[in-house]
C-alpha positions in Angstrom: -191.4 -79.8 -59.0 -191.3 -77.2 -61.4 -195.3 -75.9 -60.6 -194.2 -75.8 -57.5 -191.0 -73.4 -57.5 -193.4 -71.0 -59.4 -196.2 -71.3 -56.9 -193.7 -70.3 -54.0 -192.5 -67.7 -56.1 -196.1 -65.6 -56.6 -196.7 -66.3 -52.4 -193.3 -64.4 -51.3 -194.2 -61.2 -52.2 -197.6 -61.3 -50.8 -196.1 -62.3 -47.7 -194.0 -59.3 -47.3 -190.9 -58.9 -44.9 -191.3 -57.4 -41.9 -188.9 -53.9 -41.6 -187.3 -53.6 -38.1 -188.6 -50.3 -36.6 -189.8 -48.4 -32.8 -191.1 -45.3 -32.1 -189.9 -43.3 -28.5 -192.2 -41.5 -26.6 -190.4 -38.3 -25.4 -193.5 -36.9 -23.0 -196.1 -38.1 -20.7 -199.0 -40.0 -22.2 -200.8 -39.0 -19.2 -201.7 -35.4 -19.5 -203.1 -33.0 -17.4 -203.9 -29.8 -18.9 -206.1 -26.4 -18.7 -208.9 -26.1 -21.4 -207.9 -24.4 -24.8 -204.1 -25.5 -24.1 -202.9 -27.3 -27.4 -200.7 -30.3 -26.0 -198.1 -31.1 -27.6 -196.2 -34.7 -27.4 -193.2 -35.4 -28.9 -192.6 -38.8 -30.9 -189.5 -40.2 -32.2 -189.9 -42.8 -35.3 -186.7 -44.8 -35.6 -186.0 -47.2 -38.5 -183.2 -49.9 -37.6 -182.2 -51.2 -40.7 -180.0 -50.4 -43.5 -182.7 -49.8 -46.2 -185.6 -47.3 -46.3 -189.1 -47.9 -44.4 -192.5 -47.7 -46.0 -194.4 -46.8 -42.8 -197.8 -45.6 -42.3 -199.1 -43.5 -38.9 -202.7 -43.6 -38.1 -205.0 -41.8 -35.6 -207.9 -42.4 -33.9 -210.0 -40.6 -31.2 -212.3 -41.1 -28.6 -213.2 -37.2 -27.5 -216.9 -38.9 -26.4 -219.0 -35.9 -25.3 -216.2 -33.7 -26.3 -216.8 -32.8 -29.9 -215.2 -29.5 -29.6 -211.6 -31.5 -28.9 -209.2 -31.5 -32.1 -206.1 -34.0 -32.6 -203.8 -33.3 -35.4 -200.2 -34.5 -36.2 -197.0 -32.1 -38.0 -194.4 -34.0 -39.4 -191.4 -32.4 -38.5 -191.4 -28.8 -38.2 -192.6 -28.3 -42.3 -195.6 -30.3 -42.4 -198.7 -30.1 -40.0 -201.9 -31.8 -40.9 -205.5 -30.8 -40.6 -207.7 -32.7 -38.2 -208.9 -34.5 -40.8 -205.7 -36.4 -42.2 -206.2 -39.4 -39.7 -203.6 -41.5 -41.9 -200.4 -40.6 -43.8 -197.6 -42.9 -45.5 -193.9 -41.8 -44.8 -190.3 -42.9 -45.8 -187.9 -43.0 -42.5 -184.6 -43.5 -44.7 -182.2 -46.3 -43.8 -180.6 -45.8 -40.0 -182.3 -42.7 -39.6 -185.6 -41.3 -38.1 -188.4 -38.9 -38.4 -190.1 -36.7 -36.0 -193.5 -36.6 -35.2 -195.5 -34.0 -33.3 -199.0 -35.2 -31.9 -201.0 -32.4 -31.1 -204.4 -32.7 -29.1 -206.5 -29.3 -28.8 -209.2 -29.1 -26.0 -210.8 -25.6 -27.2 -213.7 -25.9 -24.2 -215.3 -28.1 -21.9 -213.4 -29.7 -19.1 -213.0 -33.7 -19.5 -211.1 -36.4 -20.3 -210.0 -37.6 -23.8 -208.2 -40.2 -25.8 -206.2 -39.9 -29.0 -203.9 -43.1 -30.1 -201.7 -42.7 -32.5 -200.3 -46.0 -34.4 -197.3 -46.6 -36.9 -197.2 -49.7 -39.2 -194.9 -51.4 -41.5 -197.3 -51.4 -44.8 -195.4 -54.6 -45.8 -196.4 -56.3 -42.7 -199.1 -54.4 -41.1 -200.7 -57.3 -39.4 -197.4 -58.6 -36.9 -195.9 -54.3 -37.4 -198.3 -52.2 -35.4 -196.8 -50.3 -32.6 -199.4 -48.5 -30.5 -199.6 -45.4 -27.8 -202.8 -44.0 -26.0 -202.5 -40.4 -24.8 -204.9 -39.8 -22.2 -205.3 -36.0 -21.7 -207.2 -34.3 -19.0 -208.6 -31.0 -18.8 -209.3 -28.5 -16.0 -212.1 -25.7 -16.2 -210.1 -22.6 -17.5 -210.5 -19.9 -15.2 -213.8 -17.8 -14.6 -214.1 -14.0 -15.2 -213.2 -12.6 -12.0 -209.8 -14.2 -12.4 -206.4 -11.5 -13.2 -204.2 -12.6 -15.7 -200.8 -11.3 -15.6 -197.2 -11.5 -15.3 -194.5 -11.8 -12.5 -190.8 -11.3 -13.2 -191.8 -12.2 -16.9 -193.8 -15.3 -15.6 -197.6 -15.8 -16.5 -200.0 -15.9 -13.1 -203.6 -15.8 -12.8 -204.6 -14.4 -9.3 -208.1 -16.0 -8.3 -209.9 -15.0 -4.9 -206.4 -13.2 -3.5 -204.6 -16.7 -4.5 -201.7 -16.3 -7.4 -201.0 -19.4 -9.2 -197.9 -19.4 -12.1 -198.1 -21.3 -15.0 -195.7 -24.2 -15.2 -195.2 -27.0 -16.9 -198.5 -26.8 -19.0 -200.5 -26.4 -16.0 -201.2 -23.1 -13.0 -199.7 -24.3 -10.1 -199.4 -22.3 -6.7 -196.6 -19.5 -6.3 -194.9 -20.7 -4.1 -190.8 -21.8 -2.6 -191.0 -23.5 -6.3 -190.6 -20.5 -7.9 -186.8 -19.8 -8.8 -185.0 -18.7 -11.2 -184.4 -21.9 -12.9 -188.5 -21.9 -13.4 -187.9 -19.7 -15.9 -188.2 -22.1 -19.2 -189.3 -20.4 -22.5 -192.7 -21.0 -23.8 -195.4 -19.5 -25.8 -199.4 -18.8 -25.4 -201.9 -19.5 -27.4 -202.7 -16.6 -29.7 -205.5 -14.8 -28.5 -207.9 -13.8 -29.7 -208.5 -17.1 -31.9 -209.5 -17.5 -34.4 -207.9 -13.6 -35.1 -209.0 -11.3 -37.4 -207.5 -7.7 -37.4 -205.3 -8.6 -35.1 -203.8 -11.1 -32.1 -201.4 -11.1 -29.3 -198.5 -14.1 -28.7 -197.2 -13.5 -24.9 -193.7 -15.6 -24.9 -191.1 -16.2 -22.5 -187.2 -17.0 -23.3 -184.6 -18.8 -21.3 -182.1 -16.9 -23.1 -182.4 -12.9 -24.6 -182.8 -14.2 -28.4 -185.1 -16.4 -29.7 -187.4 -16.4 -33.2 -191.5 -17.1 -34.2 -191.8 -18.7 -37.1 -195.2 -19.0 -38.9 -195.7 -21.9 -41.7 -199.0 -22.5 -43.6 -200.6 -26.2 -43.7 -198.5 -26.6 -46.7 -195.2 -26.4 -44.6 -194.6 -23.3 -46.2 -192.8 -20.8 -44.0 -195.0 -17.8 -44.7 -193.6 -15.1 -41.5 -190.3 -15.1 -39.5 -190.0 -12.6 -36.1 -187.2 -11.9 -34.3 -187.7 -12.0 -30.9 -185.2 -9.6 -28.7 -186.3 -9.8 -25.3 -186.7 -12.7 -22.7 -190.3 -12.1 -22.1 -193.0 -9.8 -23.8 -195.9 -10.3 -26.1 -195.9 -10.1 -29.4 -198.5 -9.0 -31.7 -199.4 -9.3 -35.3 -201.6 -6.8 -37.4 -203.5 -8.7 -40.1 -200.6 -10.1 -42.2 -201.4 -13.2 -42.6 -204.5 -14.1 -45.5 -207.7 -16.4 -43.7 -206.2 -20.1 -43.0 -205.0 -22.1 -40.7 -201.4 -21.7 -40.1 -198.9 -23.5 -37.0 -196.9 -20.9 -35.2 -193.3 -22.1 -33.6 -191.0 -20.7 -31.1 -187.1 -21.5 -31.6 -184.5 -20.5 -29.5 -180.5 -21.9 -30.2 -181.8 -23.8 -33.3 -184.1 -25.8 -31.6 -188.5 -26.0 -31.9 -189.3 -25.4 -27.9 -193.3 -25.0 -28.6 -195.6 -24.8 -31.7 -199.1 -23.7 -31.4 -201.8 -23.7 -34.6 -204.1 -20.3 -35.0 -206.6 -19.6 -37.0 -206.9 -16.2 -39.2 -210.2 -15.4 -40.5 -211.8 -12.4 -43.2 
């Protein structure tokens, strides 16, 4: 009896118990987007229990005959990863949760894509794993007769007489839909990118005051603007070294877009 109360006692911990977490999805996993447009979906990791989680998120990608498509995930607003950290352990303390950002970057070619993005409990990985596909579809970005500008602060392209505003991630016709309560803030994408002596942000702000911030892949805020105006474009003169770096627009305290750039010599 005794050999056997020691066996039962070196099986338990191999076992494991399994920690009681969920993630929420807090966008579309079904995305519809215009070629070099950096998606951005918003995941919430909540742990359920009293006592700290030992999870692990994962990625994998299925950009098949779209090599030139990224996926990369920031933890939080300090911490974005290169395309190449497909894995990373993380604590999500006790009743408390962690925000994830999974980014998925179609810099050309018009297509479909997959990324999935997976959390497990490293105690328990084989009954723990919690799952989401995020299907993302591009259309063509517009040709070089197209006019890119603004109306009433608003981003439009005007192609073959037609205008077309940007909203919700996508050009859409100008049309009874735009009111006032269209205008949401937002960013671009810098451009040009990757930038060298210089590149130009165009933003828009639901209110009058709003703020970029700049961070490093470190998480190390490395350039803070004040932004005055509810829509204008800003742009920076070589003050950044070569790198990649994640740029963020906040307005009342809260992350309403990030974008990554890329600054070269």
């Amino acid at each position: 009896m005794k050999k056997l109360y020691i066996l039962t006692l070196m099986i338990l911990p191999v076992l494991g118990f399994s920690q009681d977490f969920s993630f929420d999805i807090l966008s579309d996993t079904a995305i519809n987007t215009t070629v070099g447009s950096d998606v951005n979906v918003d995941i919430n990791i909540v742990n359920n229990t009293g006592n700290d989680l030992n999870l692990r998120w994962r990625m994998t990608a299925d950009f098949t005959g779209e090599e030139s498509w990224e996926d990369y995930i920031c933890e939080g607003v300090l911490i974005c990863w290169p395309t190449t950290k497909r894995f990373n352990d993380i604590v999500v303390e006790a009743n408390g949760e962690s925000e994830i950002f999974h980014h998925i970057y179609a810099k050309t070619d018009s297509g479909a894509g997959v990324s999935e993005f997976c959390v497990f409990d490293l105690n328990d990985s084989a009954n723990t794993v919690i799952c989401s596909n995020f299907h993302v579809t591009t259309e063509a970005a517009a040709g070089n007769d197209t006019i890119e500008g603004f109306v009433n602060g608003v981003p439009v392209i005007v192609v073959d007489g037609d205008t077309f505003e940007l909203f919700g991630g996508v050009y859409v016709p100008l049309g009874l839909e735009y009111v006032s309560t269209a205008f949401a803030s937002s960013i671009s994408q810098n451009a040009p990118n990757p930038a060298r002596d210089f590149t130009l942000i165009n933003y828009q702000l639901a209110t009058s005051m709003g703020t970029l911030k700049f961070h490093d892949l470190t998480g190390k805020l490395v350039k803070q603007v004040t932004l005055n105006d509810k829509t204008g474009q800003y742009r920076m003169n070589g003050e950044l070294e070569s790198g990649i770096y994640f740029y963020s627009l906040w307005e009342n305290g809260t992350m309403i877009d990030s974008k990554r750039m890329q600054v070269i010599d």
